[in-house]
N, C-alpha and C positions, 0 to 999 in steps of 0.2 A: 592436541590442540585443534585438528583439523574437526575431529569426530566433536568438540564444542561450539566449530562453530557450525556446524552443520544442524546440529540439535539446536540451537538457538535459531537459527536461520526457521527448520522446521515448525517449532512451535511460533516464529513470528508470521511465518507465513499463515500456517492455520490461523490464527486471531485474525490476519488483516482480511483474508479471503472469506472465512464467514464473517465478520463483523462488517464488512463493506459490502457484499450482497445482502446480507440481513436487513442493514439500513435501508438499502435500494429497492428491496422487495418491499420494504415495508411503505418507504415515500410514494413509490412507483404504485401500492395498490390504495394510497389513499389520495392520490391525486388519478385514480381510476374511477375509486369511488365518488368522487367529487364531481370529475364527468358524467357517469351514470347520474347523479342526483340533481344535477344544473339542468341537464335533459329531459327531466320530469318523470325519472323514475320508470319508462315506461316496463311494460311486461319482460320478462325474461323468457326468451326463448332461442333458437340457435342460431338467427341473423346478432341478435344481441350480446351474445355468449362470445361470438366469433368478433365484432367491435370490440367491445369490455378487452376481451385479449388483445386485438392490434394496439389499441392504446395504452394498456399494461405495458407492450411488446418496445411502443412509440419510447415512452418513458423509460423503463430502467434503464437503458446505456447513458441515458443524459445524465440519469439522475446517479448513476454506480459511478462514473466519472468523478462527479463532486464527492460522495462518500466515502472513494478511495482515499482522496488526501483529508479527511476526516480519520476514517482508520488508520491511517498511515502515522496522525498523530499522536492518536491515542495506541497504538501497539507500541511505540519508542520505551515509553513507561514501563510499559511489562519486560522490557530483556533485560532491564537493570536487579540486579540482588538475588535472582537465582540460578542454583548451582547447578553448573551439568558438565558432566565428568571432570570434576574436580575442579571446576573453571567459573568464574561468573563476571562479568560487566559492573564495573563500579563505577559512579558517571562524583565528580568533585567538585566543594562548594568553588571554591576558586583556587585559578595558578598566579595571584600578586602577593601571596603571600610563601616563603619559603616553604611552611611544607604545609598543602591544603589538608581538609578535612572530607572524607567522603561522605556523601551522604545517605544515611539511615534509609528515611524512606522518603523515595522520591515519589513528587507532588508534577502534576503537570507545569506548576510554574517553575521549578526546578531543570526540565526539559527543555525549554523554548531555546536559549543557545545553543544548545547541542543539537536539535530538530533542525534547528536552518541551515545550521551546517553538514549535514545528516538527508535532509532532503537537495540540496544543491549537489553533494556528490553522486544521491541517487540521479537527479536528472543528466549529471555529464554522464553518468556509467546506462543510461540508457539511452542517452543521443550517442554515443558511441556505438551501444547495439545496433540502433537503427540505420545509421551509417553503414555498417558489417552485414547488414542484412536488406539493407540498400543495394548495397555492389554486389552482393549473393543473389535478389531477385533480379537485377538487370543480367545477370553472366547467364545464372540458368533456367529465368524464369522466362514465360512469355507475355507477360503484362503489356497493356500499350499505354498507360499512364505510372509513373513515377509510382502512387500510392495506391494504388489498385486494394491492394492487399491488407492495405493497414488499416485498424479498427481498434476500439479501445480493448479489445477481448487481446487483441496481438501486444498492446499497450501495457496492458496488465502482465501477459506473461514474459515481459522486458521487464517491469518495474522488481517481478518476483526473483530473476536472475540476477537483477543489478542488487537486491536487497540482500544476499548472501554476497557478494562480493563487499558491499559499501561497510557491514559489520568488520570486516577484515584490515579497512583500510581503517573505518574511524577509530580505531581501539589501537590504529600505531601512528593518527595523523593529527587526531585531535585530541589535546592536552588536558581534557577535562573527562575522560571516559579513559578508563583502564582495563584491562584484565586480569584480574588477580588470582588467588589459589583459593578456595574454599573447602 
């Protein structure tokens, strides 16, 4: 069980880490290009080369920020209905009824309950980290401000630790996502 959820964990994190830079690379070089062309286009040469990049550089953390919880929602979709070692994620129409029905194939509108509840355990399970690594950088770090340290790139790799844990809880906390045998 452990080795399924790990392989799920894995493949969701691939999807959410290129599909949230991809986005970000992509927004990030066409509100670069946008700047280059509002500024009249001028010649390309290496004072321009070296801007064009600071504002590429300016951009993606804004814009990867928003993409994450973009990706974030569209990756939930993918860990439902396939099998890995023997195991797979079944997400159910409803529990008002004695015994629901799972569903076939899930549809983003099929998700949205389970996502809310899915991203709220992700943010406790990473305010928790931050916390833990809160009292970690004051003990042994030398920082002279509280967040010195913190950046979305540290943010990310919280979100990616708490995303294998929060699989673990939702499949024994929330009543509409199971684990079955395949």
């Amino acid at each position: 069980m452990a080795k399924f959820y790990f392989l799920l964990w894995q493949k969701w994190a691939f999807f959410v880490t290129l599909s949230s830079l991809g986005f970000a690379g992509v927004v990030a070089f066409i509100i670069t290009l946008f700047v280059y062309i509002k500024q009249g286009s001028i010649a390309l040469n290496e004072a321009v080369y070296q801007a064009l990049l600071e504002v590429f550089l300016f951009w993606f953390p804004l814009v990867w920020s928003v993409t994450v919880l973009l990706a974030l929602f569209l990756s939930l979709k993918r860990v439902f209905n396939h099998c890995l070692q023997g195991y797979e994620l079944k997400l159910l129409q409803c529990m008002k009824k004695e015994k629901s029905e799972m569903v076939r194939v899930v549809g983003y509108g099929d998700i949205k309950r389970v996502w809310r509840k899915w991203l709220l355990l992700l943010i406790w399970l990473v305010g928790a980290q931050m916390v833990l690594a809160l009292v970690i950088t004051q003990i042994f770090g030398e920082y002279k401000a509280l967040f010195d340290w913190f950046s979305i790139y540290f943010l990310y790799a919280f979100i990616l630790v708490a995303g294998y844990f929060s699989f673990i809880v939702l499949s024994s906390r929330c009543r509409l996502v199971r684990v079955k045998r395949c």
